[in-house]
C-alpha positions as CSV (number, residue, x, y, z in Angstrom):
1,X,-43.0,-102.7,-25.7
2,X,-41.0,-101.9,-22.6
3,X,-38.5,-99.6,-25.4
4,X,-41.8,-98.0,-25.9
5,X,-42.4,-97.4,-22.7
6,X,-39.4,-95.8,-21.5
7,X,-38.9,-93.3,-24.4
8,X,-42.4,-92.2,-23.5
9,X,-41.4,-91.5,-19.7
10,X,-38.8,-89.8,-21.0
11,X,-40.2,-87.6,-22.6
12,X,-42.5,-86.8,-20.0
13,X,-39.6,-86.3,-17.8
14,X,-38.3,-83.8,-20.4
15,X,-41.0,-81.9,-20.6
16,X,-41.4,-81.5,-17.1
17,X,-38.2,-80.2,-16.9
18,X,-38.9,-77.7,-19.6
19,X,-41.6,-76.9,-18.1
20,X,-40.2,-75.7,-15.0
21,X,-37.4,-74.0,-16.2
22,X,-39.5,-72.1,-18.3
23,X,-41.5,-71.3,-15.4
24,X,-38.0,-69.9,-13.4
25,X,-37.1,-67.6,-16.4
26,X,-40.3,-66.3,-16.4
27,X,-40.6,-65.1,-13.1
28,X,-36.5,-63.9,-13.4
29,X,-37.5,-61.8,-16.5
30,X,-40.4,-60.3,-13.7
31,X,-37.9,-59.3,-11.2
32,X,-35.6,-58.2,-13.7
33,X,-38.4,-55.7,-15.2
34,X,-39.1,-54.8,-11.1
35,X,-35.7,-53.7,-10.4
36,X,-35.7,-51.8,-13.8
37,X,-38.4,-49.7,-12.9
38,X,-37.4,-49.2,-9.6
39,X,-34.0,-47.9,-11.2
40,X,-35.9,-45.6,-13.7
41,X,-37.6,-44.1,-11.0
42,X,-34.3,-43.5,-9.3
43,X,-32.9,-42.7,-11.8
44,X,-35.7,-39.8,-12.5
45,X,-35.8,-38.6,-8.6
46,X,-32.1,-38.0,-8.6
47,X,-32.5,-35.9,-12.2
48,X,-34.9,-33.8,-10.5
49,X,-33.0,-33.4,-7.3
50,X,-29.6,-32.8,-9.1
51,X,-32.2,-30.0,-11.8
52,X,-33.4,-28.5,-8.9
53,X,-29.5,-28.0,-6.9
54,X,-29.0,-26.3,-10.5
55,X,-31.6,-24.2,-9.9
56,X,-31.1,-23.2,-6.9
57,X,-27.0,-22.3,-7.7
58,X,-28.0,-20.4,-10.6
59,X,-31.2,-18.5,-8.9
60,X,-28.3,-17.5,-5.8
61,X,-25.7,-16.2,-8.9
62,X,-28.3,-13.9,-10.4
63,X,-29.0,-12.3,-7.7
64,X,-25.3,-11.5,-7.3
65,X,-25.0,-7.2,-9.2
66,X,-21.6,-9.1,-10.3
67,X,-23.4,-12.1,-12.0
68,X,-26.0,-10.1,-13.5
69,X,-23.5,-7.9,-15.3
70,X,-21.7,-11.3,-16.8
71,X,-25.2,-12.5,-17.1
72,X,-25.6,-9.5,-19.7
73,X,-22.1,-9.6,-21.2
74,X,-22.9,-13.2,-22.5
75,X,-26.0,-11.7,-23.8
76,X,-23.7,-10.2,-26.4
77,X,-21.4,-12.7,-27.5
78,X,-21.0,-14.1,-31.0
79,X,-23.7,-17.1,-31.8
80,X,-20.7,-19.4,-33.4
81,X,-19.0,-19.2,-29.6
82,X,-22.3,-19.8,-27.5
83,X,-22.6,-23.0,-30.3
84,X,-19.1,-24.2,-29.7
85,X,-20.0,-24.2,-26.2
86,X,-23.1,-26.1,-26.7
87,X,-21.1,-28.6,-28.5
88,X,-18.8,-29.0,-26.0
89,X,-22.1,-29.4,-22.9
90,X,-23.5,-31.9,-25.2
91,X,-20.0,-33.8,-25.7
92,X,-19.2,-34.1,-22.3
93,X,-22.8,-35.1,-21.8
94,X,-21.9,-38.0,-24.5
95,X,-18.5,-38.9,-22.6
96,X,-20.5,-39.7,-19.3
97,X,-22.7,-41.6,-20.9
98,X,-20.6,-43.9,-22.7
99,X,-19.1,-43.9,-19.4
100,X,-20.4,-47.1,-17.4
101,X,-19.1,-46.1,-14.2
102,X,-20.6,-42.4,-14.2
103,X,-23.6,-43.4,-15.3
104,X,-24.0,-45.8,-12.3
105,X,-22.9,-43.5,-10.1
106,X,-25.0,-40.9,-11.3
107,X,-28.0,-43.6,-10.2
108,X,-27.1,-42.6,-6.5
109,X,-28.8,-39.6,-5.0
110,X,-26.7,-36.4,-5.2
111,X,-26.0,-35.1,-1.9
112,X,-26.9,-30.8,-1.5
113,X,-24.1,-28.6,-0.3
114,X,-24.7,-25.5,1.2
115,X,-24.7,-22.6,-1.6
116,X,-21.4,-20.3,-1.3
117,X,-20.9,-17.3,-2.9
118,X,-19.1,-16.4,-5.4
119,X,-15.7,-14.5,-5.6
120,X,-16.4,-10.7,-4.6
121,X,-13.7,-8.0,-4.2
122,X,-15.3,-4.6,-2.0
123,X,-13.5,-1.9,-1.6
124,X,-14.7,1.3,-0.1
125,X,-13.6,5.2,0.7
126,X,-15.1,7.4,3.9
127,X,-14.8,10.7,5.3
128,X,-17.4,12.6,7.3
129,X,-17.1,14.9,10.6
130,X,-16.7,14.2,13.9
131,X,-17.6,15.3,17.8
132,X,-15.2,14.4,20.6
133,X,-16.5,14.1,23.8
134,X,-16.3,11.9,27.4
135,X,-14.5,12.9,30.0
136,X,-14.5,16.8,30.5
137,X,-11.1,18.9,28.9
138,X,-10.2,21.9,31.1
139,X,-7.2,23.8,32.0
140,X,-7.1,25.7,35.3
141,X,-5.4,29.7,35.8
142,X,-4.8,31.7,38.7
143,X,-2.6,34.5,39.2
144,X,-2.5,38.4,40.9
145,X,-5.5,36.7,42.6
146,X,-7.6,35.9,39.4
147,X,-9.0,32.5,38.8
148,X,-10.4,30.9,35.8
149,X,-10.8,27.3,34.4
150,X,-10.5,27.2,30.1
151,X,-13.1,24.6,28.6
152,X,-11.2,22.9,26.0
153,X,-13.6,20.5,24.5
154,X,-12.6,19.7,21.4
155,X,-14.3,21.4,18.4
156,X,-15.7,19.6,15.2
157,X,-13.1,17.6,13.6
158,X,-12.9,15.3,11.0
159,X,-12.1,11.2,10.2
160,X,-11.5,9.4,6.4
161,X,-11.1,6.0,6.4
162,X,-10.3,3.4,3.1
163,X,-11.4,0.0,3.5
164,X,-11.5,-3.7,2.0
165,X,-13.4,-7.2,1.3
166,X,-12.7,-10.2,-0.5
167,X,-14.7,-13.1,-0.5
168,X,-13.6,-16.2,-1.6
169,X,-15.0,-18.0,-4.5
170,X,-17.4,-20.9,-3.5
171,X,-16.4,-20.2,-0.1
172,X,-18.3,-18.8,3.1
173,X,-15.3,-17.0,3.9
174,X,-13.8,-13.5,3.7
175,X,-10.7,-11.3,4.6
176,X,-10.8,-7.4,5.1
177,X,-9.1,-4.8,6.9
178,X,-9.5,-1.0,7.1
179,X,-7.4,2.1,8.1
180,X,-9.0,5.1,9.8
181,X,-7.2,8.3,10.7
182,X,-9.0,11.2,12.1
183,X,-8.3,14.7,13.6
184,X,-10.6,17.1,16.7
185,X,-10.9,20.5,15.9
186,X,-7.9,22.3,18.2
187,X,-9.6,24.3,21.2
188,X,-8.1,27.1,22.5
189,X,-8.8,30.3,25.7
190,X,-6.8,33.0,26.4
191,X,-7.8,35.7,28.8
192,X,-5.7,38.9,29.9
193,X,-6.1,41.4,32.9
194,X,-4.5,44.2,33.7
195,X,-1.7,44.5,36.7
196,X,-0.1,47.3,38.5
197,X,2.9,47.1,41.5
198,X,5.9,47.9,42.2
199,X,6.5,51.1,40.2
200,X,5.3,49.0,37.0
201,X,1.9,48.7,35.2
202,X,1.0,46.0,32.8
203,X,-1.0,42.6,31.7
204,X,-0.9,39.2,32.4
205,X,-2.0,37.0,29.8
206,X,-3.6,33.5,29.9
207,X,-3.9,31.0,27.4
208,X,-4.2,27.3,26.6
209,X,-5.0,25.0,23.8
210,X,-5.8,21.3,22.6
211,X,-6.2,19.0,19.7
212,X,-6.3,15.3,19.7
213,X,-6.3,12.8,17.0
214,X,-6.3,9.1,16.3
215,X,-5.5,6.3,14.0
216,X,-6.3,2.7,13.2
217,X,-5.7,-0.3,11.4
218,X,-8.0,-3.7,11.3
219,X,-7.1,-6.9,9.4
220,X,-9.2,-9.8,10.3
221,X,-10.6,-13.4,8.8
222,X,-14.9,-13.1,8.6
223,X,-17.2,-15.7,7.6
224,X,-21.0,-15.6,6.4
225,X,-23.1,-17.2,8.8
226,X,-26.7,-15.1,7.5
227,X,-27.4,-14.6,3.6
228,X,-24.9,-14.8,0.8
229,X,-22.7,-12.4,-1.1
230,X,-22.7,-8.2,-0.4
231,X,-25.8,-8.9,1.7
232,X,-25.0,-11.5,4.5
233,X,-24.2,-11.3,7.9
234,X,-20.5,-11.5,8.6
235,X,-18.8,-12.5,11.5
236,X,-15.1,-11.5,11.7
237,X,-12.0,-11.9,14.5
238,X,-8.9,-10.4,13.6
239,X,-6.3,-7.7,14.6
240,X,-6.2,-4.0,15.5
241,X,-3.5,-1.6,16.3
242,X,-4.3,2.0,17.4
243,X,-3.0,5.2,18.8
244,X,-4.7,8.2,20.6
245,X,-2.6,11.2,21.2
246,X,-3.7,14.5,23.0
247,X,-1.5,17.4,22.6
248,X,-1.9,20.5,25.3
249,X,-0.5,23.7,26.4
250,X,-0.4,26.3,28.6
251,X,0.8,29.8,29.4
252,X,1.1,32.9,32.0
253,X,3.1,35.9,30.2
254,X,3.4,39.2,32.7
255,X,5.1,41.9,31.2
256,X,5.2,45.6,32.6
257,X,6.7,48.6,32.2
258,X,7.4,52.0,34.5
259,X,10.2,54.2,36.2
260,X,12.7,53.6,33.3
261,X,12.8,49.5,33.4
262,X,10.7,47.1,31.8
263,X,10.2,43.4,32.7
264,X,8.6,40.1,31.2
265,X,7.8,36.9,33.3
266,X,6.3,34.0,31.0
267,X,6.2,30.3,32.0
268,X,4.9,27.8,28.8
269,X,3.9,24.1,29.5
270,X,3.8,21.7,26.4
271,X,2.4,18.5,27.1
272,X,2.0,15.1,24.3
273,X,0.0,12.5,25.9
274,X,-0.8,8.8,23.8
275,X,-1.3,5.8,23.8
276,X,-0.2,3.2,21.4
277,X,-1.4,-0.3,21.6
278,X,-2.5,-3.9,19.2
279,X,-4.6,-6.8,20.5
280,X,-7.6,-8.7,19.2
281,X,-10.9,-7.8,17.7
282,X,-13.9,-9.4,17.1
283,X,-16.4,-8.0,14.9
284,X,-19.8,-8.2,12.5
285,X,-21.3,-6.7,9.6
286,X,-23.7,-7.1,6.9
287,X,-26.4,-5.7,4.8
288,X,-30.2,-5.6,4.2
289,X,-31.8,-5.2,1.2
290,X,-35.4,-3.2,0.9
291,X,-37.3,-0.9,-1.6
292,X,-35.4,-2.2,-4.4
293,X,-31.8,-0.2,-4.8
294,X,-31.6,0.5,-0.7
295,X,-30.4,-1.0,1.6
296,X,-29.6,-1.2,5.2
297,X,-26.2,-1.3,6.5
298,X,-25.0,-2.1,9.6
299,X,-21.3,-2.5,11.6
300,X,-19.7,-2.7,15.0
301,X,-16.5,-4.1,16.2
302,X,-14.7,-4.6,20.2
303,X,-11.2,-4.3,20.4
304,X,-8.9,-5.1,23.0
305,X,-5.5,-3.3,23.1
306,X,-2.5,-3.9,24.9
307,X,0.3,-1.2,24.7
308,X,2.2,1.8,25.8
309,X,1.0,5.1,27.5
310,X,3.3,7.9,26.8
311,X,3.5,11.2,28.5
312,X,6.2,13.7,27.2
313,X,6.3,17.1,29.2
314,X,8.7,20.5,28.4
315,X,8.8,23.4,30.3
316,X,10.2,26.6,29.8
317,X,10.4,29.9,31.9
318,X,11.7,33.4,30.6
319,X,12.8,36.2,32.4
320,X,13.7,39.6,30.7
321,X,14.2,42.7,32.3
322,X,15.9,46.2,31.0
323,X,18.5,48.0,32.6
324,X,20.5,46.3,32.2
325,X,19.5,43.8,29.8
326,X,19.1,40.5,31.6
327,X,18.0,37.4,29.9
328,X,17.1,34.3,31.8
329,X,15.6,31.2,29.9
330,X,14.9,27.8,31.3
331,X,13.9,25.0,29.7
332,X,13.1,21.4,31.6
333,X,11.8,18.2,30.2
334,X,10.2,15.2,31.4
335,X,9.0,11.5,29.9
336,X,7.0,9.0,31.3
337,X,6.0,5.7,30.0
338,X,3.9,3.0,31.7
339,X,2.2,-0.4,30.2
340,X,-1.9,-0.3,30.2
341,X,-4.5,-1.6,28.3
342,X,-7.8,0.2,26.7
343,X,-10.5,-0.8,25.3
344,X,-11.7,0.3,21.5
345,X,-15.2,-0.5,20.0
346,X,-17.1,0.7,17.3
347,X,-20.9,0.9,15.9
348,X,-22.1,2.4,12.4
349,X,-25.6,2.0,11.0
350,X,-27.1,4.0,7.8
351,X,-28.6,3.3,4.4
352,X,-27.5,3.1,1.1
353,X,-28.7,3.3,-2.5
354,X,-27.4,1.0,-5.2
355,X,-26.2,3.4,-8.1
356,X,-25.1,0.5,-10.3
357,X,-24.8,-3.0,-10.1
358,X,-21.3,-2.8,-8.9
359,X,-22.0,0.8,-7.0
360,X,-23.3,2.4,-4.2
361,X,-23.9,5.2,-2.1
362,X,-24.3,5.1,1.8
363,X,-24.5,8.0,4.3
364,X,-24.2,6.8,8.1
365,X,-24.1,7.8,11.5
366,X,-20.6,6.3,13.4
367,X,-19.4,6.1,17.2
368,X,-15.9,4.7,17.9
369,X,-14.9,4.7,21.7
370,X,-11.4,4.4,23.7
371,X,-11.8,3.3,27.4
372,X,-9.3,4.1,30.0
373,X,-7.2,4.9,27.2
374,X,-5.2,6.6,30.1
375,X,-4.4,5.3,33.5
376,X,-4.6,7.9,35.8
377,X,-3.1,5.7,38.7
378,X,0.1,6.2,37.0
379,X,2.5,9.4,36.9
380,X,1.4,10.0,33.5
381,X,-1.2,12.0,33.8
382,X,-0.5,15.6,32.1
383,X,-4.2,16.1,31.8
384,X,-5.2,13.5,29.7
385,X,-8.4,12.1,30.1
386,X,-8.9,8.4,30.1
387,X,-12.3,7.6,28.2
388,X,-12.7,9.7,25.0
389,X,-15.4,9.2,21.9
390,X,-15.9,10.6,18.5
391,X,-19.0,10.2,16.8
392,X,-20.5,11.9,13.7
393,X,-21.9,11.6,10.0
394,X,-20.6,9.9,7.3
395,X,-20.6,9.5,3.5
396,X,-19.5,6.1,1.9
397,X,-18.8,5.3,-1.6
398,X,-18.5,1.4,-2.3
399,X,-17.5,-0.8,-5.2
400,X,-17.7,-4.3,-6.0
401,X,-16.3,-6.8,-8.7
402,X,-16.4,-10.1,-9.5
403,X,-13.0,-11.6,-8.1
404,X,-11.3,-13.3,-10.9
């Protein structure tokens, strides 16, 4: 009886036991299918985050006239190749996963990074004319008391330029340069009177004339900080070299004739003034789309240059007389060089209209100025002016390609 007995607690025990532990697995296998769902759904939010990244990285490459045009070259490849690479998508698909670890670590959210854009190469030609103007050009003559003052503001000249971009792939980052070189029309007076003295009758004859031109070379780093591609805005610092020269001269020429002798008196002044100079610029540009193939286009640049003012002088003074023949020529020379600075800035806005994907047309309006580019406290003066601007029209042509 008492065997009885104790097998039957026994198995009470036992299946108490069984009982419980059952109980345990049960509610295991609950927080097992918990944490399952909350991985599916996880695992679902980061497939939409990571679909819509996609979609946002394809949206920004379409937009691109150098993505569309690839866009439309795959359009036209073989079927067979477009499969192969379909097979290969769906194989690496397959590796990852079979792939334990990348398909846990997929399970993690997918953290965005800001969209780059993608390679572009710009290059760009311009030429237009150009109005010089600041401070006031003269030359002053007096002589057989006669007075007169020659305005020798420069006439309408011209400028061409050649330029550069290249953007980086995947990057927000750029480097471009430029190279400018540009000419004032030459001005020129000349006035002559009539003279008598001395037994001799005559003229005296007055003239002067100017031209200036200038150059320039940028290279600089920029980076997008508005937008994306051929339309953002683009900060930039770099460097810039320059030179300004103004070439001048002058003349008084007497001759006269009477009582068996003749006689000529002439005095010429050539002057080159310039300045040469690099130093750092900082800079912007960018782009505006609107009305479909137009856009808005917009520069500007401060520059500030540390170099050498140059001022090169020759005179000359000729005396000729008959009987007997007497010859008498002069010539003196003078050079001057003294360390300045200037200031150079720019501004050009105007429109263009998209002829292609990869071309387009722009016609602007363009100031570039050069501030104290003279330093009249100096002995270098020569009648060089020391602010100076050009300013006029211009036409641009611009490609772009996809930077391989």
């Amino acid at each position: 009886m008492k065997k009885i007995l104790a097998l039957v607690l026994g198995a009470t025990a036992a299946l108490t036991a069984t009982k419980a532990a059952a109980g345990e697995l049960e509610d295991v296998n609950a927080r097992l299918e918990q944490l399952e769902r909350q991985n599916a759904a996880i695992r679902k939010e980061n497939a939409f985050l990571r679909e819509s990244q996609r979609l946002l990285e394809e949206n920004h490459r379409l937009k691109s006239p150098g993505a569309r045009a690839a866009v439309e070259a795959a359009k036209t490849s073989n079927r067979p190749r477009q499969e192969n690479v379909t097979f290969m998508a769906v194989s690496a698909a397959s590796r990852q996963a079979m792939n334990p670890l990348q398909s846990y670590a997929a399970d993690f959210p997918a953290k965005a990074t800001p969209l780059a854009g993608p390679a572009l190469f710009r290059a760009w030609i311009e030429g237009g004319a150009i109005w010089s103007g600041g401070d006031p050009v003269f030359s002053n003559y007096a002589g057989n008391n006669v007075t007169g003052v020659f305005d020798l503001t420069p006439k309408v000249g011209w400028e061409a330029a050649i330029g550069f971009d290249h953007g980086f792939d995947g990057s927000f980052w750029h480097v471009g340069g430029q190279f400018r070189y540009g000419e004032g029309g030459s001005s020129n007076g000349t006035r002559t009177i009539g003279i008598a003295g001395g037994g001799l009758t005559g003229t005296e004859t007055f003239a002067a004339a100017y031209k200036e031109t200038h150059w320039l070379a940028d290279l600089a780093i920029g980076r997008d900080f508005a937008g994306r591609g051929p339309d953002a805005l683009q900060l930039k610092a770099g460097l810039r070299v320059a030179e300004f020269t103004a070439r001048s001269s002058d003349s008084d020429v007497q001759a006269g004739t009477g009582a068996g002798a003749s006689i000529t008196i002439a005095n010429y002044n050539d002057a080159r003034a310039s300045f040469l100079g690099a130093g750092p610029l900082i800079g912007l540009e960018g782009s505006v789309r609107f009305a479909g193939q137009w856009s808005f286009d917009y520069s500007g640049d401060v520059a500030l240059l540390l170099g050498r003012q140059q001022s090169q002088i020759t005179t000359r003074s000729l005396f000729v007389g008959s009987p007997p023949p007497t010859v008498v020529d002069q010539i003196g020379t003078g050079n001057d060089r003294l360390f300045a600075g200037a200031l150079s800035a720019d501004i050009q806005v105007g429109a263009s209209y998209w002829l292609t994907q990869n071309l387009k047309l722009g016609a602007s309006y363009r100031l570039d100025a050069f501030v104290n580019v003279f330093n009249q406290a100096g002995s270098s003066n020569a009648g060089f002016t020391p602010d100076r601007y050009t300013h006029g029209p211009r036409v641009t042509l611009t490609g772009q390609f996809d930077a391989m």
